[in-house]
C-alpha positions, 0 to 999 in steps of 0.5 A: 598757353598764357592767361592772356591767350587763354582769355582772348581765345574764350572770348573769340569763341563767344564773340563769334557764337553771337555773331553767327546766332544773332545773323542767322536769327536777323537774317531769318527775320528779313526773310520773312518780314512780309513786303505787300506793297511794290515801293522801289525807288526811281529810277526803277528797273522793269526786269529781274536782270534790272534789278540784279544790275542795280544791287550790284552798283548799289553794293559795290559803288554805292549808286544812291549815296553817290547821287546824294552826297559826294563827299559822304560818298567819298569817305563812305565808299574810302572806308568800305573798300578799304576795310574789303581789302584789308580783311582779304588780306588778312585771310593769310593769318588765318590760313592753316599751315602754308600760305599760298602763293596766291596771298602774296598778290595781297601785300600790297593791300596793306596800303588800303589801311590808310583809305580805310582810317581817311573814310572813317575820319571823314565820316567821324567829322561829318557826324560832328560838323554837319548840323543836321546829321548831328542832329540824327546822330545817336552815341552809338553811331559815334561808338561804330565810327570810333571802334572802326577808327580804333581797329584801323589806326591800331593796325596801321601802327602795327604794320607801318611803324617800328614797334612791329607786332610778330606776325609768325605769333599773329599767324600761329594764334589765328589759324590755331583758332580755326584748326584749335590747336590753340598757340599763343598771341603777341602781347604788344599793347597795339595788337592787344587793342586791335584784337579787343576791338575787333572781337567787340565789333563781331559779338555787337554786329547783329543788334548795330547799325551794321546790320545794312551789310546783309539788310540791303538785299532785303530793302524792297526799295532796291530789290523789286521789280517794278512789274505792278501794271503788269502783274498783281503784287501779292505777298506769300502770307496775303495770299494765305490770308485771302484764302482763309477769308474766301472759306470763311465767306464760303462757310457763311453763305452756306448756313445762310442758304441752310 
């Protein structure tokens, strides 16, 4: 193997080291992070079904930004649906030995390249021209857009002008990552760029703003139930506080009666 390939095939391990530490560990902390008050938002769904109906607009047609801002929905939804269909069709690199026939339904998916990068110049502009969005916006929200933008454009050259990248050396090199019989990779400056930034974005994902990917589900504003006249909402941990302090009383009462 080149120095080349040597390096990015360290780095991927590293990268993808973190990403699976630092998920697990924020994951974790989601889960146990105590919810004592019953907060979803209107309108707000009655039953488990409800709410299991709401997560799925909200994840797959972002229900609420839609009914906020329709065109930061438009280019939010652009980017993700895109960047979703890219990254399907990009499991074809990574397949160990033949690709099958089922991947070849996916070429045309190549196409949501360019959703993706209109989402991202849109939500880029908005960051800059809408006053009180810049006014909110921290360099690393300019960072996220900017990376995304980076790995999107630099894959759109990649496939859709003359200075192709060979795919049999992509394909070779990303399986190999996964079966480690390491190969190789392209040295063209665009796949280069490409690969350096997605690697960047995998090991930064657990301490940026894209934790929402996996933070939705845990948003108490989405999903609970909202049951609180008919039931009394009580956390896990209240109760065991609850119990704690009825033995407390329980002790006190009695060397008060000794």
């Amino acid at each position: 193997m080149t120095g080349i390939s040597i390096f990015f095939t360290v780095l991927f391990y590293l990268a993808s080291i973190v990403f699976i530490v630092g998920m697990a560990r924020k994951i974790y902390q989601y889960w146990v992070t105590p919810a004592p008050l019953k907060i979803p938002t209107a309108p707000t769904p009655l039953t488990k079904t409800g709410v299991y109906m709401r997560m799925a607009r909200e994840v797959t047609l972002f229900e609420s930004l839609f009914k906020s801002n329709k065109w930061t929905w438009l280019f939010g939804w652009m980017f993700h649906i895109g960047l979703f269909l890219v990254l399907i069709r990009h499991i074809r690199y990574f397949w160990p030995g033949e690709i099958p026939e089922i991947f070849l339904l996916t070429q045309p998916f190549k196409y949501a390249a360019f959703a993706m990068v209109i989402g991202l110049v849109g939500l880029i502009g908005r960051r800059i021209f809408v006053e009180r969005v810049r006014y909110i916006s921290a360099p690393s929200d300019y960072l996220m857009l900017l990376m995304l933008l980076i790995i999107g454009v630099s894959g759109v050259v990649m496939t859709f002008t003359t200075n192709h990248t060979d795919v049999v050396m992509v394909k070779d090199f990303a399986s190999g990552l996964i079966t480690f019989n390491w190969a190789d990779m392209p040295t063209e400056i665009q796949w280069v760029i490409h690969l350096l930034m997605v690697i960047v974005l995998i090991a930064i994902f657990p301490i940026s703003k894209l934790l929402h990917v996996p933070g939705i589900f845990f948003s108490p504003t989405r999903n609970q139930v909202d049951d609180a006249r008919r039931r009394r909402h009580i956390s896990p941990w209240a109760l065991e506080q609850e119990a704690n302090n009825d033995e407390k009383l329980g002790q006190t009462l009695g060397k008060d009666n000794n």
